[in-house]
C-alpha positions in Angstrom: -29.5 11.6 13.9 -28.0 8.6 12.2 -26.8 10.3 9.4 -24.5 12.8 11.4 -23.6 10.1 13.4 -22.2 8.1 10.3 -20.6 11.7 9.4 -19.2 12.1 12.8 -17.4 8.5 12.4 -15.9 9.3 8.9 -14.6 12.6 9.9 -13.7 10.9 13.3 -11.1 8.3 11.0 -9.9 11.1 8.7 -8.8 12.8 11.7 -7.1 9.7 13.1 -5.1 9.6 10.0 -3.9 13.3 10.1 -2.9 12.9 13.7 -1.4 9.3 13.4 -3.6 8.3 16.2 -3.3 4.4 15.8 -6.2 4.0 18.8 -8.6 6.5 17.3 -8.6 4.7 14.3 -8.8 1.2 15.4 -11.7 2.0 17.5 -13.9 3.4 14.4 -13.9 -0.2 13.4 -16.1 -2.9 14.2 -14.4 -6.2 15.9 -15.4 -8.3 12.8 -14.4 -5.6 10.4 -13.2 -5.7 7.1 -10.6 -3.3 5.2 -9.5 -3.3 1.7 -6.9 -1.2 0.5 -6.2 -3.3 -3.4 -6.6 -6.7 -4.3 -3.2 -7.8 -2.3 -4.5 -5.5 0.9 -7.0 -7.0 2.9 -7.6 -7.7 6.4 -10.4 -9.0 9.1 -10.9 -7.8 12.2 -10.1 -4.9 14.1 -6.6 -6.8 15.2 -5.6 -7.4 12.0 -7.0 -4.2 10.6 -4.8 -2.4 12.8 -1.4 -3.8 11.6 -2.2 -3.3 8.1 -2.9 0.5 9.2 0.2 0.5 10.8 2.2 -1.1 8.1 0.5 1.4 5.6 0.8 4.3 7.6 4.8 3.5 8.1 5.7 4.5 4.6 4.6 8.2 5.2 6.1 11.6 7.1 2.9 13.0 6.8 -0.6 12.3 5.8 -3.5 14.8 5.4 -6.8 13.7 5.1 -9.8 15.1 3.6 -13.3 14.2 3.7 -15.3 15.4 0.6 -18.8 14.4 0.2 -20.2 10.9 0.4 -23.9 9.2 0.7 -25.6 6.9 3.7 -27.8 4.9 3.3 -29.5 3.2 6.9 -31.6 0.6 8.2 -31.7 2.0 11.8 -34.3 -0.6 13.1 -31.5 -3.1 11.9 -28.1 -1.2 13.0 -26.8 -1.5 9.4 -26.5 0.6 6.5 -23.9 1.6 3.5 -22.1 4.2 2.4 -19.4 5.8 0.1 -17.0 9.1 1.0 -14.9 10.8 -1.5 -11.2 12.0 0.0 -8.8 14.0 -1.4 -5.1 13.7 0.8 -1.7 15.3 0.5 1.1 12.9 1.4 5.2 12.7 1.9 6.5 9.1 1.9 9.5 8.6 4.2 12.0 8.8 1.2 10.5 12.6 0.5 8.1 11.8 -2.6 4.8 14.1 -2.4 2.0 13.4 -4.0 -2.0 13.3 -3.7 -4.5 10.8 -3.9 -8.4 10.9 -4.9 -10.4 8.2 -4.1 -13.5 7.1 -2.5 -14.7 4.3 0.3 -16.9 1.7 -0.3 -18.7 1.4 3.2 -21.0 -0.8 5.2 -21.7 0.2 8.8 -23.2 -1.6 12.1 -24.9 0.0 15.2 -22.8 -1.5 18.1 -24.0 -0.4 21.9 -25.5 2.5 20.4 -22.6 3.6 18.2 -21.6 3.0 14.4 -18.8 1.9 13.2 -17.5 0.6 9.9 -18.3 -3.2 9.6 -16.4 -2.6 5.9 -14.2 -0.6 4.1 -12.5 -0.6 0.6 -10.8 2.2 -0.8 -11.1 2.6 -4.6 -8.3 4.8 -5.9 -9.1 7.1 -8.9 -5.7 9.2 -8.7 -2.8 8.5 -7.2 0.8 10.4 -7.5 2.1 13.5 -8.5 0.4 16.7 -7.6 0.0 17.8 -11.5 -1.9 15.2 -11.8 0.4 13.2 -14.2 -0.3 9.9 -13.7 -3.1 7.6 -14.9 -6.6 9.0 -13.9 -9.8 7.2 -13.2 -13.7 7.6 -12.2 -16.3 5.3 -12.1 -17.6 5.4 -15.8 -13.6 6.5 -17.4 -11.4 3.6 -19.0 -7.8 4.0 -18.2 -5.8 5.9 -20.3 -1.8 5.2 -20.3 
């Protein structure tokens, strides 16, 4: 049950994201949350969360969203657990640049009145720009290349 649960709240984000639904997101999110988007993009709480979404989410026309696969980990008896989710999206900034970025989330979750939501999350880029894949790519075990 968990699992799908944990599932249900990443796909539940994503779809935020496509849709540009600024309360759908911010409600996946745990009051005391945390969300890292680089080493100069951080925020805590679901306030401040929120504006950095917004600030982020500014920049683009359009933004699609696509869960992959990912892994969960939980302690039900505790209401915690982690997790990581591979995306793919398709973007167009507002000055008309297209590109795509791969990427995963580092996650933690908590069980709030019965529901998870993300207590963390960092994003860890592995590809970002161009479509034809152009631009510097990384994984977990590759070095970049330039």
């Amino acid at each position: 049950m968990s699992r799908s649960a944990i599932e249900d709240l990443v796909h539940l984000y994503a779809d935020a994201v496509v849709h540009r639904d600024g309360d759908q997101w911010s409600a996946t999110w745990d009051a005391d949350g945390v969300w890292k988007l680089g080493q100069d993009r951080r925020a805590e709480g679901r306030k401040a969360i929120y504006e950095l979404w917004n600030t982020a989410i500014d920049g683009f026309n359009a933004v699609v969203q696509n869960v992959l696969n990912g892994t969960v980990e939980l302690d039900d008896p505790a209401g915690t657990g982690t997790g990581r989710w591979y995306i793919l999206e398709h973007w167009q900034r507002i000055n008309g640049d297209r590109g795509i970025l791969l990427a995963y989330y580092n996650d933690t979750y908590v069980r709030r009145d019965g529901r998870w939501l993300f207590a963390s999350r960092e994003l860890v880029p592995q590809y970002s720009g161009s479509p034809d894949l152009s631009a510097p790519f990384l994984n977990a075990w590759s070095k970049p290349d330039n």
